[in-house]
N, C-alpha and C positions, 0 to 999 in steps of 0.2 A: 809543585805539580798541578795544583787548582787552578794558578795562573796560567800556566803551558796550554791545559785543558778548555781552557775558558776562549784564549788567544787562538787555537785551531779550531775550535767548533764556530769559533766568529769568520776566520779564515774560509772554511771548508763552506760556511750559510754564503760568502762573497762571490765564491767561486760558483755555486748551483745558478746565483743570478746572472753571473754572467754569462753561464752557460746555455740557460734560457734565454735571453737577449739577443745571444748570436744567433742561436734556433731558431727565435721569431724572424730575426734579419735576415735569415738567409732563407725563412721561405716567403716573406715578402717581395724577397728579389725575384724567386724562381715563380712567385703568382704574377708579380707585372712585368715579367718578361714574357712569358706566359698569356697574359691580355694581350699585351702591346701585338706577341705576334697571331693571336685571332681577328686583332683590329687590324691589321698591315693584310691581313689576307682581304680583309671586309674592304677595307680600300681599294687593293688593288682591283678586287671586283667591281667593285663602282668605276672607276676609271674606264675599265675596260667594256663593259656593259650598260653605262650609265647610269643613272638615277633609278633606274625600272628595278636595280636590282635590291637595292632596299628594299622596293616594295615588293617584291619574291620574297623576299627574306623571312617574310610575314610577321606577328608579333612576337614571338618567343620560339626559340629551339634552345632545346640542352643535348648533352653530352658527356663522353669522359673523354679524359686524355687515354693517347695510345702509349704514349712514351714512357718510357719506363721513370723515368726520374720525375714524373706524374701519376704515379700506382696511386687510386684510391683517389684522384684530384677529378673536381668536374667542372664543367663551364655550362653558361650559361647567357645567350644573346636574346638581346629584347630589342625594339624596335615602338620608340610612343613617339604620339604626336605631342610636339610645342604647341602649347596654347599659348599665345602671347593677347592680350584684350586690344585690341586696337579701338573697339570702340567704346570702352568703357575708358581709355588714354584720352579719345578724341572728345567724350563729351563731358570728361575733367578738362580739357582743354578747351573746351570750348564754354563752359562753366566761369570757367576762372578769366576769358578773356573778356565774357558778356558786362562780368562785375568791371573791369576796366573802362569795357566801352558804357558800360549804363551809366556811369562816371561822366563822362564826355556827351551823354544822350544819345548815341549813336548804340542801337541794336540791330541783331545780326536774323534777318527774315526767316521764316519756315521752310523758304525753298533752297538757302543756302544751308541751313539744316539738314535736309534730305540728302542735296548733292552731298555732304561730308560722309554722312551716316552711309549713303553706298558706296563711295569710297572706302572708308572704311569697311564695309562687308566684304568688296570685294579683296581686298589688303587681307583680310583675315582668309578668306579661299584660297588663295593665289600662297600665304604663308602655311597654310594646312595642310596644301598640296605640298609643297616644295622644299618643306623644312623637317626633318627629324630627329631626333635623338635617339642616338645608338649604343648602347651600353653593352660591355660585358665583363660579366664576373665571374670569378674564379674562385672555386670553394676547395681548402685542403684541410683533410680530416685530421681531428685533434682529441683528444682523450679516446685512445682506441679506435677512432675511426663514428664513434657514438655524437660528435657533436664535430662542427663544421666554421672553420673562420674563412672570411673572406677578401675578396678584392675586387673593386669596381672601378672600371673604366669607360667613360663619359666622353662619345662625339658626337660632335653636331653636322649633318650631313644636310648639303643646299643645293637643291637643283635647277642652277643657272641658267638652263635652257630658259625654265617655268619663268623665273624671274626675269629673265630679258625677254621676253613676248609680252609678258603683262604692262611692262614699263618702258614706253614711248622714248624713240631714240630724239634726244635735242637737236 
């Protein structure tokens, strides 16, 4: 009897995980399918509206779902600028080439300095402008609704126009 008792309570603990397991997977599914289609909307506006409409979009909006099979689930779109350093890249770059060329005795002037460095500045404008990261999460409520797990979805969104005006056709 002790055995039987032992063998079903070890049985019955197997069972509670795996039944939690499917729970989580199956609302992992229903949160990025869920993203994927607030991102597909975000898209398709972009497409249709251009680049402008990112920046409509402005930093942050939330919400809830209407759908029922999303009672209690809410989203939430953001909108940051990529900083990417171009010139803190360019004058490691130009750092590490100066030691090569001081090697050889050959250094690199103050005023080819300058031209890099407004290059670079403008590289960095021209990316500020034109480049975004668009995310959106999905929060679905978990012990009673008191506490919230999620899901994030990460695009990078480039506005081509910006980029081909800045950069000279060969």
């Amino acid at each position: 009897m002790m055995i039987l008792s032992i063998t079903l309570v070890s049985l019955l603990g197997g069972q509670v995980v795996a039944l939690r397991t499917s729970q989580k997977a199956k609302f992992m599914t229903l949160a990025t399918n869920a993203a994927r289609d607030l991102m597909e909307d975000i898209d398709i506006n972009i497409a249709a509206k251009g680049f402008v409409y990112v920046k409509d979009l402005g930093e942050k909006q939330e919400g809830n779902f209407e759908e029922p099979q999303y009672k209690g689930w809410k989203w939430m779109k953001e909108v940051k600028e990529v900083k990417i350093p171009i010139s803190t890249i360019m004058k490691t770059f130009l750092s590490s080439s100066e030691m090569k060329q001081e090697s050889q005795d050959v250094g690199s002037t103050p005023a080819e300095e300058q031209i890099l460095n407004l290059v670079a500045g403008n590289v960095e404008k021209v990316m500020k402008d034109s480049l975004k990261e668009v995310s959106v999460t999905v929060y679905w409520p978990v012990k009673a609704g008191t506490q919230y797990s999620s899901l994030v979805l990460v695009y990078y969104v480039v506005d081509f126009d910006a980029v081909r005006n800045f950069v000279p056709e060969m």
